[in-house]
N, C-alpha and C positions, 0 to 999 in steps of 0.2 A: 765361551759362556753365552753370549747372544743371541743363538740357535736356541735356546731352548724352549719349546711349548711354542713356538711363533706359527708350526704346524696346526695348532687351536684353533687361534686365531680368528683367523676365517668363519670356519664351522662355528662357531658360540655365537652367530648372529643367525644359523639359522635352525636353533631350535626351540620348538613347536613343544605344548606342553595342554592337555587339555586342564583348564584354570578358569577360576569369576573371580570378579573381584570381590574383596572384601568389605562386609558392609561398615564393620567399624573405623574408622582410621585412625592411627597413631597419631599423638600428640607429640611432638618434638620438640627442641628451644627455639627452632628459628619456623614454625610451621606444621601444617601436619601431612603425612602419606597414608595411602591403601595402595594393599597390595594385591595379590592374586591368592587363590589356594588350590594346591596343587592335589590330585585322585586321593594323595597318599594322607590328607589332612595338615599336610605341612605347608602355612604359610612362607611365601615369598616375596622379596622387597627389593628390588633392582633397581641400582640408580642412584641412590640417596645422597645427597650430596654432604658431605662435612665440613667440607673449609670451599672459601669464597674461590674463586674459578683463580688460579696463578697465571696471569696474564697483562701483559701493558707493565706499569709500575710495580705490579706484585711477582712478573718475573722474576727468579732468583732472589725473594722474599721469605722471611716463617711464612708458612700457612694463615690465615687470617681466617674470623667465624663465617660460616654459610652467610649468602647472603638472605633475608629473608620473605617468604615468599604467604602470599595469598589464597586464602582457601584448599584444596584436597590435593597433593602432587599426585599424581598415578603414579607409583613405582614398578612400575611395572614391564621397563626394558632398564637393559646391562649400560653405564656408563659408558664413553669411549675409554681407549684405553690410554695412556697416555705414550707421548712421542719418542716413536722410537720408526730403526729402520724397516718396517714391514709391518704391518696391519691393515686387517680391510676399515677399521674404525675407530680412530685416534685423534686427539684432539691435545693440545695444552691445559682444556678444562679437562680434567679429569678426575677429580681429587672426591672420586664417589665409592660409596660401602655398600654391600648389598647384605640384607641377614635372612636368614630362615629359620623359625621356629613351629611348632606345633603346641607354645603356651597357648592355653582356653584362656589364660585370664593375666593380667601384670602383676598378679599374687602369686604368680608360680615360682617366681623365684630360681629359675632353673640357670645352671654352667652355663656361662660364655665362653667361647673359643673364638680368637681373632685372629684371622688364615691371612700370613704376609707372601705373596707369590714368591718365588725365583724367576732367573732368566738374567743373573750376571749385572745386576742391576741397570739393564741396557734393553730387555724385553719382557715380553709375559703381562699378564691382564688378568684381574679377579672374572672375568668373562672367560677364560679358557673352559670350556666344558668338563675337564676332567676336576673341575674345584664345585662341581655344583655341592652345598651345603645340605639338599635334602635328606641323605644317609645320616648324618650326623644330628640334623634336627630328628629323625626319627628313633633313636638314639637318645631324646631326651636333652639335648643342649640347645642352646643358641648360638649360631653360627655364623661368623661376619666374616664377610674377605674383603680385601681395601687395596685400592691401587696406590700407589705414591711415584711422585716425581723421578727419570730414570736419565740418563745421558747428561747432555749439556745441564737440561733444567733440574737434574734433581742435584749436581753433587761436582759444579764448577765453582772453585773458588776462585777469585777477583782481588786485585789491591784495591779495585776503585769500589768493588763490590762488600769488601770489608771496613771500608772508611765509613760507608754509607748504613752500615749496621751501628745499631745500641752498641752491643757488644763486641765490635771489633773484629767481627770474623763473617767468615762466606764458606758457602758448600755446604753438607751434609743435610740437603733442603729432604732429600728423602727420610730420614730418619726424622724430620720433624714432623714430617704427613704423618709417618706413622704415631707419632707421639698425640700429633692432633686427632689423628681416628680414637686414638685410645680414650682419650680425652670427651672425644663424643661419644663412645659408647658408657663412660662413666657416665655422663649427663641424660642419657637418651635411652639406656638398653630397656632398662626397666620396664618400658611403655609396650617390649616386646614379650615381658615376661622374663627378661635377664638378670640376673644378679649383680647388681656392680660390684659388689663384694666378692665374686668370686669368676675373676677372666685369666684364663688362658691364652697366651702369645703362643703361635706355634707358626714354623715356613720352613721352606725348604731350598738349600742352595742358597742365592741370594739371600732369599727369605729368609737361611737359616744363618745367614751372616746378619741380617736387621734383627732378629732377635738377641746375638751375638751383643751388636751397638745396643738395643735395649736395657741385656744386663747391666751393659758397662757406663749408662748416662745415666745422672743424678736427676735430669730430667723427666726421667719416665718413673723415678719411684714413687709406690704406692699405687701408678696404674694400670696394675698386671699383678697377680701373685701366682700364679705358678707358669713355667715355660716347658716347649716344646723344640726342639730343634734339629731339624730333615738334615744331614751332608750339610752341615756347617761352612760356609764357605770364605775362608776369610786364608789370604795369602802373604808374598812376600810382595805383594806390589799393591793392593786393594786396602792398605793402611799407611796411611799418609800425617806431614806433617800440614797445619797451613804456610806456617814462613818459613822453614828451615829444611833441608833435606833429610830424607830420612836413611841413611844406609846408603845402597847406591838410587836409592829414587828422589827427583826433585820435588823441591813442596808445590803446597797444591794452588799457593798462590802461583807461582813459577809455570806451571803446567797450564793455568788458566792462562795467564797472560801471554803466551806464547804463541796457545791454540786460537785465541779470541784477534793476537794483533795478524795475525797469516791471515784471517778468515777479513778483515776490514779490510787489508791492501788489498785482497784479489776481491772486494767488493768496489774498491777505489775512493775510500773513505778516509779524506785527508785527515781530518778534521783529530783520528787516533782513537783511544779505548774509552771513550767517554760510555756514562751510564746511558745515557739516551742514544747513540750510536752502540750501543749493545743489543738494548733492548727492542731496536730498530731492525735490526738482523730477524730475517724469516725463520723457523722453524726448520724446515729445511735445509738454510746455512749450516745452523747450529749443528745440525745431523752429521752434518760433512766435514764438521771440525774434527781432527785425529786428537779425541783428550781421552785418557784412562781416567774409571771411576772408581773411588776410594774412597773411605772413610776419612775424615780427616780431624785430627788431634788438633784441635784449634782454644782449647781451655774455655770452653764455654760447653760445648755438647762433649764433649770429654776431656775434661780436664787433664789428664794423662792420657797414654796411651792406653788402650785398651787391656794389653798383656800387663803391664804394671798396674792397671785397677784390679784386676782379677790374682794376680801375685800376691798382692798385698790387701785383699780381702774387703776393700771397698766398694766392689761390686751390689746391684740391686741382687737380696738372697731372697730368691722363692725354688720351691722344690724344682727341680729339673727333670724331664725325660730327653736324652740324646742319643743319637746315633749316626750310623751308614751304609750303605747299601759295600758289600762285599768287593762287588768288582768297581767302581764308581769310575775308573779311568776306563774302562770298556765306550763310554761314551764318547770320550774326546781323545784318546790312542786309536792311531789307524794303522793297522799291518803296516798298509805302505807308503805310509808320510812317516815312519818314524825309524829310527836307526839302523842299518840294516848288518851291524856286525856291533860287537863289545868294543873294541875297541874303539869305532865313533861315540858310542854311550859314554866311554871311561872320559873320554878327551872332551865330551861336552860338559861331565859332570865337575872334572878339575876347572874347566874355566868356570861356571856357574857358581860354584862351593868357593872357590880359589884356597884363600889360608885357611878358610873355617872349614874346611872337608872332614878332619878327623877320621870318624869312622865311615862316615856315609858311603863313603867309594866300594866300603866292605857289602852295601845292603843295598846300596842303589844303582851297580855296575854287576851286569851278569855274566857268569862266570864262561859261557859259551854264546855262540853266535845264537845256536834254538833260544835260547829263553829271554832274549831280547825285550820281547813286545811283553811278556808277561811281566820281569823288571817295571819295564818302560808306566804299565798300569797300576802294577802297587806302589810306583813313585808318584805319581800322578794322584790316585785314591789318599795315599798317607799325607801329602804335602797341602793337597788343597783342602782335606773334608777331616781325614782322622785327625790328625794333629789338632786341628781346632778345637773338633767336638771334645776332644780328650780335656783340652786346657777350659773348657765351660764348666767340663763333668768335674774334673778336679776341684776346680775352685769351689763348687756349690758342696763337695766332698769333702772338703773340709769347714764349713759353716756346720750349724745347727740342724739344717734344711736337709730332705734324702734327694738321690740323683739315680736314676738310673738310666743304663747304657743299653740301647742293643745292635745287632749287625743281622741286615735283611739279605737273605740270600737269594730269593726267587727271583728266577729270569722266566718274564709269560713268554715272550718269544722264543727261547731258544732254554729249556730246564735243564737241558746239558750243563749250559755256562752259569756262571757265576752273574751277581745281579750289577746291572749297571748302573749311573747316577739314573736319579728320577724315575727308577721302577716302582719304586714302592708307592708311587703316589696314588693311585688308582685302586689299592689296595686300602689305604688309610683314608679315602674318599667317600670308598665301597662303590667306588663307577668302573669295575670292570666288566666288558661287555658283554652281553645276557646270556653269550655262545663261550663265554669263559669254562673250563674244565673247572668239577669238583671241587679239587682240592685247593685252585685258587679264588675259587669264592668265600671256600673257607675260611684260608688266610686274611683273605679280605674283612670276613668277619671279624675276624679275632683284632686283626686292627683297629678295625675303626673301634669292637671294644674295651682296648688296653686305652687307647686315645682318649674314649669319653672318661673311661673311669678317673685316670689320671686327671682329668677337668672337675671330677666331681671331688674326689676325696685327696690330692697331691699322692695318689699310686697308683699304678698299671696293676694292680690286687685287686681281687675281687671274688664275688661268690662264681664259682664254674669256670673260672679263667685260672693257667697254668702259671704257677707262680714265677713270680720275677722276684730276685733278691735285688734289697739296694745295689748300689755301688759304692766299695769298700777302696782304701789306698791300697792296703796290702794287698789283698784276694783280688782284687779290679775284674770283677767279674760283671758279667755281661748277656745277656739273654740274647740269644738265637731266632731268630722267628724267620720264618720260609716252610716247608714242610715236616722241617723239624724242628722241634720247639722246643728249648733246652737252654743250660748254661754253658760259656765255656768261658774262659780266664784270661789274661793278662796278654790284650790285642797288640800283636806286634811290638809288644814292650820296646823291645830294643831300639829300634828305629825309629820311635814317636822318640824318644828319650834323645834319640841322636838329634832328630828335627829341633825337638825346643830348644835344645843348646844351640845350633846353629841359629834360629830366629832369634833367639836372647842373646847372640853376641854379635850377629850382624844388624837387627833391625829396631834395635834400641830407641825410642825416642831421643831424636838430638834438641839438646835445649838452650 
């Protein structure tokens, strides 16, 4: 997953935008900005800070308010991104939101949209060029994208680091950025012509595992009513306990302390895991520490696990859009790192499944040597991205609130194949490039206006747009969108069906 978008990177620092700035500046709670305005009339605001820089003491802290500043910020470049293994521009301080609107006035009142990147929670930056928010402010919203805390700093938990909390717990620092962006855009959107009343949570991947946690913490309700969420990303190991193991994975205190006591003996740090020889350790260290990052059930930011909030109907209910891209294992399935007969499939699946295999072996071991790699991808697509989104769409499916589903097929590179993770984002962005063919700029459209509408009214329905039916338990129908735009039914039933059995009898929260 860390691969993803790191490609961006780079290039968002260097583009060019013919822009003045703006005479008026925003009033905000800790200060005011000006921004630039861009050919198209849509202002731009890069930079913005929300929570005070996480650094020194406030390493592996909540988020804490902006600090507050003096006369006019120029908002006018991309924040760093935060620390991770590759970037030309990264920092610890990072914890900045950029928005763009085309409100004339703070009476406008118009959709918020709040963009949570992906990148496996370990890369990725609201600075990637393919998030720039102009398409969607011309579209009529306001559009905010927000970096949050990612590797060691966003989502290590600590025994020493959990003493030192109010509430008794450590980790899940990323999930409070976002809680805290949200938080500021309540307070603050206004000034841009935003609605507080009316904001959209939408990401993709990672992103679309943060809005996942969103639903599921008691934390974020009320600050978000309707959601959005790209390839869902939430697995068997990306959900964690803090102090007990989960299934076969250890909690997340265990895996902190593990990674942080390796990383002080080869710095030669007798002295042990104290907080101040933690937070003593460079960024760099921290980088080089081997720790998985996960969600972590620690009864404070989700008091249960996540599947059991959503089972039992506890979940934050605001209307939902979900989905995923078709091929989604095209991404991270390679012809030749991956099985190269059924039989190595069958014997990696029996140890991975062990007693809980059931039927899986039926759907997830190919019946010949050809069809290997194609298996290999619809296990890959269904385990990390379908399964989940399924178990979001469900739960809001059965609330009050409507959900709808779809499956994005378009490959720009290759129209042959089936689409892989993070195709669609370029489309939903409307940033695909100017030498794009036809029919996917069209697409493009259509995206980006199922996306707004959905922000404006809780459905992807609209005047000149091809209707999309809710999502139904029974019917579990689901719109099609790539060059053919349609319904079809009941995705891979069988198998998603076999998956949540398997996560609900191996990955049960142990209490």
């Amino acid at each position: 997953m860390k691969q993803i978008h790191l490609v961006y990177l780079a290039s968002a620092l260097l583009l060019t935008s013919e822009a003045f700035a703006v005479d008026e500046p925003v009033s905000l709670t800790h200060g005011q900005v000006s921004g630039v305005t861009l050919d198209s009339g849509v202002q731009e605001f890069l930079g913005i800070p929300f929570a005070a820089p996480p650094v020194g003491d406030l390493r592996w802290q909540a988020p804490q308010p902006p600090t507050p500043w003096q006369g006019v910020k120029i908002a006018d470049q991309h924040g760093p991104a935060c620390i991770q293994q590759r970037a030309a521009y990264m920092s610890e301080d990072c914890l900045y939101l950029n928005v763009w609107t085309r409100a004339e006035s703070a009476a406008a009142e118009l959709p918020v949209m709040v963009w949570i990147h992906g990148g496996g929670w370990s890369s990725g930056s609201n600075s990637v060029p393919i998030y720039d928010g102009e398409a969607f402010a011309d579209n009529d919203v306001v559009l905010v994208s927000v970096n949050y805390r990612m590797n060691a700093f966003g989502w290590m938990a600590h025994p020493a680091l959990s003493e030192e909390s109010e509430q008794g717990v450590s980790g899940n620092y990323g999930i409070l950025d976002n809680i805290a962006a949200l938080e500021w855009v309540r307070d603050n959107i206004a000034g841009f012509g935003g609605d507080p009343d009316n904001v959209t949570i939408f990401g993709e991947s990672a992103g679309g595992g943060s809005v996942y946690a969103l639903l599921a913490t008691p934390l974020a309700k009320g600050l978000f009513h309707k959601a959005i969420s790209e390839s869902t990303w939430i697995t068997a190991s990306n959900v964690t306990n803090l102090k007990t193991p989960n299934g076969m994975t250890s909690s997340a205190e265990q895996r902190g302390a593990t990674a942080i006591a390796a990383k002080l003996e080869e710095a030669g740090v007798s002295t042990g895991a104290t907080l101040a020889n933690m937070r003593a350790l460079s960024a760099q260290q921290l980088m080089e520490m081997q720790l998985g990052v996960s969600l972590i059930v620690d009864g404070h930011v989700f008091p249960k696990s996540p599947a059991e909030i959503f089972a039992e109907g506890s979940h934050n209910v605001v209307p939902l859009m979900a989905g995923i891209n078709d091929g989604e294992g095209l991404f991270f399935v390679r012809p030749d790192r991956t099985f190269k007969t059924a039989a190595e499939q069958r014997q990696a699946r029996i140890e991975e499944f062990g007693e809980h295999a059931g039927d899986l072996l039926d759907y997830y071991v190919a019946a010949n040597d050809e069809d290997v790699f194609r298996v290999e991808v619809d296990y890959n697509t269904d385990s990390w991205f379908a399964r989940p989104t399924r178990e979001i769409i469900h739960a809001i499916a059965r609330s009050a609130e409507d959900s709808y589903m779809y499956v994005f097929t378009r490959n720009l590179q290759d129209p042959a194949q089936r689409s892989p993770h993070a195709m669609e984002l370029r489309y939903v962005f409307n940033t695909l490039p100017d030498d794009a063919p036809q029919a996917d700029l069209e697409i493009a459209q259509l995206l980006n206006d199922y996306w707004t509408q959905f922000a404006r009214t809780g459905t992807p329905n609209g005047e000149d747009l091809p209707q999309w039916p809710s999502y139904d338990l029974e019917t579990q129908v689901h719109q099609v969108l790539g060059v053919r735009v349609g319904q079809d039914s009941m995705l891979r039933k069988q198998e998603l069906d076999e998956l949540d059995r398997y996560f609900s009898d191996r990955y049960a929260t142990v209490e």
